[in-house]
KELOVO-82865 format. One record per residue (C-alpha): residue in three letters; y, x, z. Coordinates in steps of 0.2 Angstrom, whole numbers, padded with zeros to 4 digits, always signed. Each point is the difference from the previous one (the first is absolute). Example, Ala and Ser with C-alpha at 12.3 -4.5 7.8 and 13.67 -1.06 7.14 Angstrom:
<milums>
ALA-0022+0062+0039;SER+0017+0006-0003;
</milums>
This chain:
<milums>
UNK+0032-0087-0123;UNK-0013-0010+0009;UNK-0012+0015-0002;UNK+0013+0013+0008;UNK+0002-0011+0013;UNK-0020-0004+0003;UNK+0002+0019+0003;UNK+0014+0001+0012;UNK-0008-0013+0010;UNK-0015+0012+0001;UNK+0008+0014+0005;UNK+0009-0007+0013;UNK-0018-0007+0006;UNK-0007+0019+0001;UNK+0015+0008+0009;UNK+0003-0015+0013;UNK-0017-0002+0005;UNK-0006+0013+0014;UNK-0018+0000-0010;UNK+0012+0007-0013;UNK-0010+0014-0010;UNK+0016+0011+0006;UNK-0007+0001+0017;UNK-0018+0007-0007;UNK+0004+0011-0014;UNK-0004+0016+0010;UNK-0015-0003+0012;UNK+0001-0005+0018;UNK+0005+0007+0016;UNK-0018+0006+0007;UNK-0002+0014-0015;UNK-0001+0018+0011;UNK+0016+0007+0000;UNK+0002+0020+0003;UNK+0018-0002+0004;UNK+0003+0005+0019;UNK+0014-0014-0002;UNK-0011-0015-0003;UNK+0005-0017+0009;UNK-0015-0010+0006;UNK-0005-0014+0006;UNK-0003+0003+0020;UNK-0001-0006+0018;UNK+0016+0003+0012;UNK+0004-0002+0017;UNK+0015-0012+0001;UNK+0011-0007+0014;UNK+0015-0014-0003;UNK+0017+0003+0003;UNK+0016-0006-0005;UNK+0010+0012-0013;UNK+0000-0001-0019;UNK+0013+0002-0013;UNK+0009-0016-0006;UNK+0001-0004-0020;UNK+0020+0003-0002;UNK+0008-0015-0005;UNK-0011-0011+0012;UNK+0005-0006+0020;UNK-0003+0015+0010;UNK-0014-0005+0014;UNK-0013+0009+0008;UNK-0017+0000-0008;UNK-0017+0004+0006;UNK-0007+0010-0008;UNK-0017+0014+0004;UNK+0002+0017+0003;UNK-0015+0010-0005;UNK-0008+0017+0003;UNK-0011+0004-0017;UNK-0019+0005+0006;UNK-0004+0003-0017;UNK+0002+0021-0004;UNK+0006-0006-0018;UNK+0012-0012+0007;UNK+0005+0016+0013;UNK+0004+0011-0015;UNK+0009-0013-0009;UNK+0013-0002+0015;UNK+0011+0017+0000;UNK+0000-0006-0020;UNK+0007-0017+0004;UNK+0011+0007+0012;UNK+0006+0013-0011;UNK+0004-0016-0013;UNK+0012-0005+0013;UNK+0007+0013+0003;UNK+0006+0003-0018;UNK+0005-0018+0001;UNK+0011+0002+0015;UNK+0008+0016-0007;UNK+0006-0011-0016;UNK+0007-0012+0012;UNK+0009+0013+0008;UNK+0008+0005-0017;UNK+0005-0016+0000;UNK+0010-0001+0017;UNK+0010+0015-0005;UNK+0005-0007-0016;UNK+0007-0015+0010;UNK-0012-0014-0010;UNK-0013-0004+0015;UNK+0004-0018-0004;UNK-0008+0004-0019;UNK-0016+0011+0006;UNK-0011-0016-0002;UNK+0004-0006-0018;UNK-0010+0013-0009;UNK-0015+0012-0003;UNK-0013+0004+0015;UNK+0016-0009+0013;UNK-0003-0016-0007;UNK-0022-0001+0001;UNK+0005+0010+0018;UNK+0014-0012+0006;UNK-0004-0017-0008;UNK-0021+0000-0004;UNK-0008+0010+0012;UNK-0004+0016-0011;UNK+0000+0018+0000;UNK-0011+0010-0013;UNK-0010+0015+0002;UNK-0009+0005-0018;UNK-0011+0016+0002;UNK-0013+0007-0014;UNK-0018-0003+0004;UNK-0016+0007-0008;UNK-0015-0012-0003;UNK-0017+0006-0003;UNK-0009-0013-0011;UNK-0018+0003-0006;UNK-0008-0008-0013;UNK-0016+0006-0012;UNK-0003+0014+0013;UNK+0019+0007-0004;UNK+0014+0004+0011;UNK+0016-0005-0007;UNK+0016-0002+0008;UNK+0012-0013+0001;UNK+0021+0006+0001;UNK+0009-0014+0008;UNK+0017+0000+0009;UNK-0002-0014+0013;UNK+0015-0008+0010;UNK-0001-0010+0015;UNK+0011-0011+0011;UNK+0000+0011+0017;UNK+0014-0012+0007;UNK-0010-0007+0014;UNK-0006+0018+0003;UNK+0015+0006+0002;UNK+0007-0013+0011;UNK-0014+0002+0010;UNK-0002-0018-0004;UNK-0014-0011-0004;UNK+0004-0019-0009;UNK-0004-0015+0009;UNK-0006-0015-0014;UNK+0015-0005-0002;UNK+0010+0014-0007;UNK-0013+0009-0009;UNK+0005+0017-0012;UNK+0005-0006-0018;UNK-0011-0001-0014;UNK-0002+0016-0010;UNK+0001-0011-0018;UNK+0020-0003+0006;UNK+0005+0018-0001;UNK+0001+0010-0016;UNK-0001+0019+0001;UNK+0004+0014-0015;UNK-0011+0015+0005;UNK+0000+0017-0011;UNK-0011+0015+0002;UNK+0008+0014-0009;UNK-0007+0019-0004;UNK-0009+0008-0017;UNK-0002-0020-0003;UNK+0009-0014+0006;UNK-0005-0018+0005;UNK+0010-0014+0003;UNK-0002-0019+0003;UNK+0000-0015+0013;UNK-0010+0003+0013;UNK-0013-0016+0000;UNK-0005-0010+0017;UNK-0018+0000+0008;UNK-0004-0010+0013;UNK-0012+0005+0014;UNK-0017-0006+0004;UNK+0004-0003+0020;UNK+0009-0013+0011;UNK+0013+0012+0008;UNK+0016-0010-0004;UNK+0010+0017+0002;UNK-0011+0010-0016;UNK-0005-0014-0013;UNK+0007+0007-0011;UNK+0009+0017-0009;UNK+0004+0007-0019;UNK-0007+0013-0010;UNK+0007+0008-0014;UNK-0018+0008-0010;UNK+0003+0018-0012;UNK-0014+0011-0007;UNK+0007+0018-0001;UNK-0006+0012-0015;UNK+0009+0014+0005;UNK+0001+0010+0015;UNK+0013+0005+0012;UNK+0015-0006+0010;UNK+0006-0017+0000;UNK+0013-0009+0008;UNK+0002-0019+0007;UNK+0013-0013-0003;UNK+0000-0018+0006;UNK+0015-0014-0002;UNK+0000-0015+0005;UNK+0006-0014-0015;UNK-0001-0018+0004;UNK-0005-0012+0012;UNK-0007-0015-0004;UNK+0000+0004-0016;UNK-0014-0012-0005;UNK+0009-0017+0008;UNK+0011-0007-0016;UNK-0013-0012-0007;UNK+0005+0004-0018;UNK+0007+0016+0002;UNK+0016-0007-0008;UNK+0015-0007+0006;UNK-0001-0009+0019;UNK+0009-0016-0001;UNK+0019+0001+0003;UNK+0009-0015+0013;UNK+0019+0002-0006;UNK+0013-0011+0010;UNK+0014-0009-0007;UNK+0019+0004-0003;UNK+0010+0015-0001;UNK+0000+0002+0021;UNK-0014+0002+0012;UNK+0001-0013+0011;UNK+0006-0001+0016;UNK-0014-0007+0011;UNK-0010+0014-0006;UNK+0012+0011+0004;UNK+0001-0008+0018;UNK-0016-0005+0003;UNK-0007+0023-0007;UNK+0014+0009+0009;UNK-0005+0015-0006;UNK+0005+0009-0014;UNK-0003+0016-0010;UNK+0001+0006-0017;UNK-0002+0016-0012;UNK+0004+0008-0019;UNK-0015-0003-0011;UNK-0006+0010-0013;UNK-0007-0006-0018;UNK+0005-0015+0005;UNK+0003-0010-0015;UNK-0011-0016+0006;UNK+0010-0001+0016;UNK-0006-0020+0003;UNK-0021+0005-0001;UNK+0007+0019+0008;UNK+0008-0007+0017;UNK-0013-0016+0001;UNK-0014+0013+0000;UNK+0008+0013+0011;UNK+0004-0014+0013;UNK-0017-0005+0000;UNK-0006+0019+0006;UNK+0014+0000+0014;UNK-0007-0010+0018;UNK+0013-0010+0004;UNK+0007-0003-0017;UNK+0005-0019-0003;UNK+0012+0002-0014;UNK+0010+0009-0012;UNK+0015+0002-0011;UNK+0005+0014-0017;UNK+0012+0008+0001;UNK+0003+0006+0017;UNK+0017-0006+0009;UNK+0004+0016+0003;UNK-0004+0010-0015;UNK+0014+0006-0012;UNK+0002-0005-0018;UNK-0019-0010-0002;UNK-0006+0004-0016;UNK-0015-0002-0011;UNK-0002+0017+0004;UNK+0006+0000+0020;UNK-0007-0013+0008;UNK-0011-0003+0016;UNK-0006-0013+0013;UNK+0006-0008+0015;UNK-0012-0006+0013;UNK-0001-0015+0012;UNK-0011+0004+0015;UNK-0007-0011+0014;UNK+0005+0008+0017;UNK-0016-0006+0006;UNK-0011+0010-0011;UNK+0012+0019+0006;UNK-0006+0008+0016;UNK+0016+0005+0004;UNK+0013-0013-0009;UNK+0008+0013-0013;UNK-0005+0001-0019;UNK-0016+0008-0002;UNK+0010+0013-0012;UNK+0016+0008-0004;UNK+0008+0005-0016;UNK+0011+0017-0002;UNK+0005-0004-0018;UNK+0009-0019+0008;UNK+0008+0010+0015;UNK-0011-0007+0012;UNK-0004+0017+0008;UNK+0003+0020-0003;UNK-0013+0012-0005;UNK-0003+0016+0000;UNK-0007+0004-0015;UNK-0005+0018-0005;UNK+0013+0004-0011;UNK+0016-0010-0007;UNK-0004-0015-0014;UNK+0003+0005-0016;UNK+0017-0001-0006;UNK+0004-0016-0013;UNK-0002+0004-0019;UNK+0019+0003-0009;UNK+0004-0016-0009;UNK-0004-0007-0017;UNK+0013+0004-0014;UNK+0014-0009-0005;UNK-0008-0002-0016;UNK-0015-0016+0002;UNK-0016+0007-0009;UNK-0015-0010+0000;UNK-0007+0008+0013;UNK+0016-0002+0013;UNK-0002-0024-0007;UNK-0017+0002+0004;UNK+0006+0007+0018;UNK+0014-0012+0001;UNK-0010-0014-0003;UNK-0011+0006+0015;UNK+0016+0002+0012;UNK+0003-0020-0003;UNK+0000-0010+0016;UNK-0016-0009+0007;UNK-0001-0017+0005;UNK-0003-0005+0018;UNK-0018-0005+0001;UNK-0012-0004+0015;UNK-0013-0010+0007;UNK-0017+0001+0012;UNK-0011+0012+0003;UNK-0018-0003-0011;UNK-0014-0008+0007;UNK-0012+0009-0008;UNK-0010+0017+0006;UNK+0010+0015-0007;UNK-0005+0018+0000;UNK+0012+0013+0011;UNK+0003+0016-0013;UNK-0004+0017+0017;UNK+0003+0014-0012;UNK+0014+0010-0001;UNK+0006-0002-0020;UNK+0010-0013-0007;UNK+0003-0017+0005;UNK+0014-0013+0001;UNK+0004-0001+0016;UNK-0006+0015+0009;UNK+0007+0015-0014;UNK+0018+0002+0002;UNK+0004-0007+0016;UNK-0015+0005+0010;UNK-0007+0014-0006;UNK-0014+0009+0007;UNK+0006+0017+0009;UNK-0013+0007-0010;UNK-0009-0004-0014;UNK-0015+0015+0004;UNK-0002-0007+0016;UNK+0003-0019+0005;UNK-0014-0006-0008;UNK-0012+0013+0001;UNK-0016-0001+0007;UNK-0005+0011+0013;UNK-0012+0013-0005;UNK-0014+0007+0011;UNK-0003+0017-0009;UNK+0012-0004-0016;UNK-0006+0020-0008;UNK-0021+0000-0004;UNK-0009+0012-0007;UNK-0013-0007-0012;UNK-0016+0007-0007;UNK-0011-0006-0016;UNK-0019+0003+0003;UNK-0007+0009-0017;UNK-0007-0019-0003;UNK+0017-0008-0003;UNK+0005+0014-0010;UNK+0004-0007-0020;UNK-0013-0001-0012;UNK+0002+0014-0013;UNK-0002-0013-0013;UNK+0012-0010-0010;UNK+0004-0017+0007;UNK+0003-0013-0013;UNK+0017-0004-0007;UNK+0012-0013+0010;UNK-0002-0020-0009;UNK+0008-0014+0006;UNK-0009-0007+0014;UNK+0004+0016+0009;UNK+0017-0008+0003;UNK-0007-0011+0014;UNK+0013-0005+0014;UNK-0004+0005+0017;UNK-0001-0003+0019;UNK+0005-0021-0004;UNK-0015-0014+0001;UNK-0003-0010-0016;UNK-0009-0016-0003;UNK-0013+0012-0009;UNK-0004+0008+0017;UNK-0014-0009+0005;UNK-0010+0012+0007;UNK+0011+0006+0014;UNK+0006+0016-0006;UNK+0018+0008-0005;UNK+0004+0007-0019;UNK+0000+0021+0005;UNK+0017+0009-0004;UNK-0002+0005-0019;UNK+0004+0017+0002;UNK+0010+0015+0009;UNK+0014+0010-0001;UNK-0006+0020-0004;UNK+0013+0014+0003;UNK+0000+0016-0011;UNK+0007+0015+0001;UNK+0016+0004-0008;UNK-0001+0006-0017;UNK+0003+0017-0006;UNK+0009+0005-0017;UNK-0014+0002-0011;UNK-0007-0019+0005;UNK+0018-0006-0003;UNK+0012+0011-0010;UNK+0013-0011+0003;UNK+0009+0001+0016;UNK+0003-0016+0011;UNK+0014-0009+0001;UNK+0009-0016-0003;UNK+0002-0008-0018;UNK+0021-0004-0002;UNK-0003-0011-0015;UNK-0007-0013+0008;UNK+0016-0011+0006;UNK-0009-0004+0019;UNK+0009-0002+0016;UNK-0019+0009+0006;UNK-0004+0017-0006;UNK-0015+0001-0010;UNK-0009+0018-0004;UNK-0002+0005-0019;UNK-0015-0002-0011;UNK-0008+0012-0010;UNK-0007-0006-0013;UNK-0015+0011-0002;UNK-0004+0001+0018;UNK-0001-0018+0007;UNK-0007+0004+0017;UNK+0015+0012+0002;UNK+0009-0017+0003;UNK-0010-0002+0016;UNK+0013+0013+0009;UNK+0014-0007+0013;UNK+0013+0004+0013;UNK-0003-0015+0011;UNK+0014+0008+0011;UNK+0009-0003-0015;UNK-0003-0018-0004;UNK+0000-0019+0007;UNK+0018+0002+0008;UNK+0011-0010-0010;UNK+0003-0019+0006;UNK+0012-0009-0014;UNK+0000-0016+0010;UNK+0019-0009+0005;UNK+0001+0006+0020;UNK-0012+0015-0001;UNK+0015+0010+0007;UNK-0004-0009+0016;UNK-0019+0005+0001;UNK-0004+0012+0017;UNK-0004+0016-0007;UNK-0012+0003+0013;UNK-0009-0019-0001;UNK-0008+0007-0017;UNK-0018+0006-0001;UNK+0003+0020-0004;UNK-0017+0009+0003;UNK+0006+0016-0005;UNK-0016+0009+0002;UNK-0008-0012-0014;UNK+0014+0001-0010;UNK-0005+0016-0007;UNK+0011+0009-0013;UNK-0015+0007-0010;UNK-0010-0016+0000;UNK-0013+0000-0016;UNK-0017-0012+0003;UNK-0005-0016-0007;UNK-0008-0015+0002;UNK-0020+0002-0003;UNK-0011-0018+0000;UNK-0018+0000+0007;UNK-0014+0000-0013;UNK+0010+0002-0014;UNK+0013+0014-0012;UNK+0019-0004-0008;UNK+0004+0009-0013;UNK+0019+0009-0001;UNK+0005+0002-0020;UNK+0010+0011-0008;UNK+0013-0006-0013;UNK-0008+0006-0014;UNK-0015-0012+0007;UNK+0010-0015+0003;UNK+0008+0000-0017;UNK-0019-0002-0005;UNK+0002-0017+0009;UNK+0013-0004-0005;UNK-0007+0001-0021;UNK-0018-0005+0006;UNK+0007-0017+0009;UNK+0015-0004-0011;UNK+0012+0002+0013;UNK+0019-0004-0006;UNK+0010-0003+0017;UNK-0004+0004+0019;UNK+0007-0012+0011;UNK+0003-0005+0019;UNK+0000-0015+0007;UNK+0010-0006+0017;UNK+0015+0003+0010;UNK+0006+0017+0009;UNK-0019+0005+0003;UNK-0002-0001-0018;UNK+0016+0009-0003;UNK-0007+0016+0010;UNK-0016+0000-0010;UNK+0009+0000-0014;UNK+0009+0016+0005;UNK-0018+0007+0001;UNK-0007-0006-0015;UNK+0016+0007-0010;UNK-0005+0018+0001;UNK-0017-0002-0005;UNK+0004-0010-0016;UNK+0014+0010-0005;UNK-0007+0009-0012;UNK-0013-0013-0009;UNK+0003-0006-0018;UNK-0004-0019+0001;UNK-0011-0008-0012;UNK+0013-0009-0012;UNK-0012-0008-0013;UNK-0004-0019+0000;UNK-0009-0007+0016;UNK+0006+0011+0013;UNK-0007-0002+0019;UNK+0013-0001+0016;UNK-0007+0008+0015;UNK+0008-0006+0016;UNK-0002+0005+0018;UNK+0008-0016+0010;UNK+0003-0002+0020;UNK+0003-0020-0001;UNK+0013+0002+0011;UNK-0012-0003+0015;UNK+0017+0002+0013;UNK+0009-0012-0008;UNK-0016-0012-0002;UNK-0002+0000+0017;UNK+0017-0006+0003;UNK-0004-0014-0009;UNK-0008-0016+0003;UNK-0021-0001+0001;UNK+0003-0013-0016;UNK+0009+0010-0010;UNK-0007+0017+0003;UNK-0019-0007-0005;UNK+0006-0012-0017;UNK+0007+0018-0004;UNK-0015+0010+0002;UNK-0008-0015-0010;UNK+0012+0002-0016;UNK-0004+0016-0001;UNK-0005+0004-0017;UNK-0020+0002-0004;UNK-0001+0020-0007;UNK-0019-0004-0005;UNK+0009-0010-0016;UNK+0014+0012-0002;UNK+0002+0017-0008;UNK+0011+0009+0013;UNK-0005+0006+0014;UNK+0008-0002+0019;UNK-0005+0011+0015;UNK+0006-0008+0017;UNK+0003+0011+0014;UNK-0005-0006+0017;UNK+0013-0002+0013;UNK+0003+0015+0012;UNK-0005+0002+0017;UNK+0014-0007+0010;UNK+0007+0007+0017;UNK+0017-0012-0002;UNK+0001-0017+0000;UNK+0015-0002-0009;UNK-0001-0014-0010;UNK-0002-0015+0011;UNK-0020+0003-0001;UNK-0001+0013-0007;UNK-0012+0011+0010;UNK-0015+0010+0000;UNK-0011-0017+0000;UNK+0006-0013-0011;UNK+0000+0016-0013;UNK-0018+0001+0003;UNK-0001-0017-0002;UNK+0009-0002-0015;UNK-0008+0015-0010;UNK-0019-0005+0004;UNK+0007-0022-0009;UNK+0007+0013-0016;UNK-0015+0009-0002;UNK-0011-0016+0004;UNK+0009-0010-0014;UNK+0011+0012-0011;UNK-0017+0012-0004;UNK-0010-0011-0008;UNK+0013-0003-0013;UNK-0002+0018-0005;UNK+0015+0007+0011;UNK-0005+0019+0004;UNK+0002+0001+0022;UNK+0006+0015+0005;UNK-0003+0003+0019;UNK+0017+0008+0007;UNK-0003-0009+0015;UNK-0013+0012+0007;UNK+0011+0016-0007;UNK+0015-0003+0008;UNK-0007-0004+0017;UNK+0002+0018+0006;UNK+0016+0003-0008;UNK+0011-0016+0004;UNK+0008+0008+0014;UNK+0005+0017-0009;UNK+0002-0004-0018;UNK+0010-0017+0002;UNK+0016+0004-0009;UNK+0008-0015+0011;UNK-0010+0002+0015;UNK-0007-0015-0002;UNK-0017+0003-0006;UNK+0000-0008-0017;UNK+0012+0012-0012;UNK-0013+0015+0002;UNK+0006+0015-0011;UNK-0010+0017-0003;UNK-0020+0000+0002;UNK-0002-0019+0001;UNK+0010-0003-0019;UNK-0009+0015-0007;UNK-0016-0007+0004;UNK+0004-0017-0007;UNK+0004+0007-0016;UNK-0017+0012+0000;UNK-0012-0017+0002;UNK+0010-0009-0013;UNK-0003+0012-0013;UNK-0017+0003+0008;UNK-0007-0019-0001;UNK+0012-0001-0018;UNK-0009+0017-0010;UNK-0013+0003+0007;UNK-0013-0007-0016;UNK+0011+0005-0013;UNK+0007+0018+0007;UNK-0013+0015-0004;UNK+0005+0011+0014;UNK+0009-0001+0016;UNK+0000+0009+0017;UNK-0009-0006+0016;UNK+0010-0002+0014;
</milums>
């Protein structure tokens, strides 16, 4: 435990410090760009005046600020961008009026860093030309700037200068014959002009030519500020009634439905500390019908102080507090359980038992504000985003390129070696190893295929009904395992099972229907390095070779989905019966629930875990996913990374096998997430899963196999 937490301690080091290798990873800002769109570091003529947009939630008061005429023909070009980024902004907002739910424009997506932290992205691809040993090879970077001041026609004084880029994390994905995905990484610029220091760039190295298209979302901001990436501390007051000074003394009130929320105490303390104003709190709300486990909320105690214009900084539909024009009716309730309790309808009951009343203080520590537009507690159900495409997309100079590969970058005709362990290194996340100021590369790409004919697969696609799923999952064929590869993703990631999804906006979810092809095939390719794809016949020689008696999985609903994916490829096996008999497992730690869980806890759990360099049986343990919710108190793209790089740190050396899902999932966790939440990825992201396990499991003992 001492040990995990010497490491923690050293994390927290590399990512709160502005020397952080995060900032260096990718070169500086002086590297010669040939993008028309590059932002520099110039002289402008300025004069004062007196405009500026106040932070919402703050007194309302002139400010001085510059207005600036860029010299600079980079800085020129720039501008019809940056005005276009408002644009798109303002059209959003306008959405919003319509709907009736102004008061709720500023809670979420590119609103919020607009609205409350001075923020408005442009992201635009640029080429860079770098030469080294008398070559000329190109760099492929998507870069996104702040452009708020430029936009504004604005220019900080000292004391309000733009945020720093380390606060913000952005999900960016390139998609065409391959796709790339990640967290775009902060750079800080070598100047002293307050209103460029610094800007993101998300690096990819195409193999293949031809179209490609851009997508950027923002996640998180201040995702970095929780000091243990655990639980913030929780100030709870006493007795069954919120008293009445605070009442008195924080005359404003609002509240809201939550969603998942099943720790409502940590849920409202947490989501009061994002809210300006917010001085206390209260579960359930007064007026919410029936409180349950299930049906629960927050009401809020605001200082009138902090509100520019004395009202509640939001409104809820689903308390009555206003009527919205949604674009289609809610769904209509479920039909009621049976008579008749099964297990299924005690386990519902026992959710649908009253709460008690609960409440207390804000927290007094830094908390991180979830921007994006997929699940969370407070924002899902009662203030959803209009739409879940848009609201927290970056604006895109450009979003359709055309990419060519000089004859250099073309693929060695050669074989590359097969894929070993250390391949499975985590990516884009500083690490007390880092010394040297660099970032761990992504470990691979996404490569589309074409759609198989008959004579590669004789058996036609479809969806395997044995398999007792509430997703669909396509058929196996046992003598053509790449066959498996094929997926309707028009088809797929639809279902939410949660209590209350009947509530969830239909138009709030992320659908990018032009991704979401019907006649997907590809897979995930590392750098460097071949996995092999085996057919039954070559797993059962595995199977004899290693002794293997049972296959198991290891976690909670994660697991239970791998499991659904494993079954099909096992099936038809014979399992070794004789004495001395291995179990393989593929295991998920149950990450989500882990980070529910106190820093304590989670850590003398990692440090139980059995050592598998002393033990016969073999475990794989699948990396967390690449998260675009934050649905589980802290649950969010950050703290994952965080969590998986301390279970590779500490569980690998014990001889646990790391399998990196983390990197895989990172361009599907918007389209494959059977509950939209970016964690229960169904289709390619499983299928690969199961393809390394066997991979890094047969690979010395099977006398075949087919490189992917």
């Amino acid at each position: 435990v001492a040990s995990l937490m010497t490491s923690i301690s050293s994390l927290i080091q590399s990512i709160s410090s502005k020397n952080s290798p995060i900032y260096s990873g990718y070169g500086s800002s002086d590297s010669a760009e040939t993008s028309a769109a590059f932002i520099s570091s110039s002289s402008s003529s300025s004069v004062k005046t007196t405009t500026g947009i106040p932070k919402r939630g703050a007194t309302t008061a002139a400010t001085t600020t510059t207005t600036t005429t860029p010299k600079n023909p980079q800085q020129q070009i720039l501008l019809p961008m940056a005005q276009a980024s408002l644009r798109f902004l303002q059209s959003r907002k306008q959405v919003y009026t319509q709907a009736g739910i102004l008061q709720n424009w500023h809670l979420r997506g590119i609103a919020y860093l607009h609205e409350h932290q001075r923020v408005l992205l442009v992201g635009r691809h640029v080429v860079v030309v770098e030469r080294s040993n008398n070559n000329n090879n190109k760099r492929h970077y998507i870069r996104v700037d702040n452009v708020y001041n430029l936009a504004h026609n604005n220019h900080d004084d000292d004391h309000n200068p733009p945020p720093d880029c380390l606060r913000l994390s952005i999900w960016v994905r390139v998609a065409g014959p391959e796709i790339f995905a990640g967290k775009a990484l902060p750079v800080r610029t070598d100047n002293d002009d307050p209103g460029n220091d610094c800007y993101w760039t998300f690096d990819f190295e195409p193999q293949q030519p031809g179209s490609y298209k851009i997508d950027a979302k923002v996640l998180m901001w201040d995702s970095v500020v929780r000091q243990d990436f655990f639980l913030t501390d929780i100030r709870q007051g006493d007795g069954t009634k919120v008293p009445d000074e605070i009442q008195e003394r924080y005359s404003i009130k609002a509240g809201f439905k939550g969603f998942k929320m099943y720790h409502a105490q940590r849920q409202c303390s947490d989501a009061c500390t994002r809210q300006v104003g917010c001085r206390y709190w209260a579960s359930p709300p007064a007026n919410l019908p029936d409180p349950s486990y299930v049906n629960n909320g927050c009401d809020f105690w605001f200082d009138p102080h902090n509100l520019t214009d004395g009202k509640p900084p939001f409104a809820s539909w689903l308390l009555g507090d206003i009527n919205v024009t949604w674009p289609r009716d809610p769904p209509k309730r479920p039909p009621p359980p049976p008579k008749k309790e099964g297990r299924r309808q005690r386990r519902r009951r026992r959710r649908l038992n009253a709460v008690k009343i609960i409440h207390g203080y804000p927290s007094t520590k830094p908390i991180e504000y979830y921007v994006g537009c997929g699940w969370n507690p407070m924002f899902t159900l009662d203030f959803p985003c209009m739409s879940g495409l848009l609201d927290d997309k970056v604006y895109i100079h450009q979003e359709r390129i055309e990419i060519h590969v000089d004859a250099a970058k073309t693929p060695s005709p050669s074989l590359p070696p097969l894929c070993s362990l250390p391949h499975e290194a985590l990516t884009s996340f500083p690490s007390p190893q880092l010394n040297n100021n660099t970032i761990e590369p992504a470990t691979g790409r996404w490569v589309r295929e074409a759609w198989p004919n008959a004579s590669m697969c004789p058996q036609p696609f479809g969806y395997d009904d044995t398999i007792k799923t509430y997703f669909k999952i396509s058929r196996y064929d046992d003598d053509h395992p790449h066959c498996w590869h094929r997926d309707n993703l028009h088809d797929i990631g639809w279902n939410c099972v949660e209590m209350n999804c009947r509530f969830i906006r239909e138009s709030s979810i992320h659908r990018d229907t032009e991704f979401r092809s019907t006649t997907w095939s590809g897979v995930w390719k590392p750098y460097g390095c071949d996995l092999l794809e085996y057919t039954t016949a070559e797993l059962q020689q595995c199977v004899d070779g290693l002794k293997i008696k049972e296959f198991k999985t290891q976690g909670a609903s994660i697991a239970a989905q791998y499991r659904n994916y494993l079954e099909p490829r096992i099936k038809n096996l014979k399992l070794y019966q004789g004495q001395g008999g291995r179990t393989v497992s593929l295991g998920t730690n149950k990450m989500l629930h882990a980070l529910s869980d106190i820093q304590e806890n989670f850590l003398q759990s990692v440090d139980k875990m059995a050592n598998m360099t002393e033990d016969g049986d073999t475990i794989s343990f699948v990396a967390g996913t690449y998260f675009l919710s934050s649905v589980r108190d802290i649950a969010d793209w950050e703290s994952m990374a965080f969590t998986n790089n301390i279970l590779k740190q500490h569980l690998i050396p014990k001889g646990y096998k790391y399998i990196n899902t983390f990197d895989m999932s990172a361009a599907m966790t918007f389209d494959t997430g059977s509950q939209m939440d970016g964690m229960h990825l169904v289709g390619p992201v499983p299928k690969m899963v199961l393809t390394k396990f066997f991979h890094y499991l047969c690979k010395d003992v099977v006398n075949g196999g087919a490189r992917l």
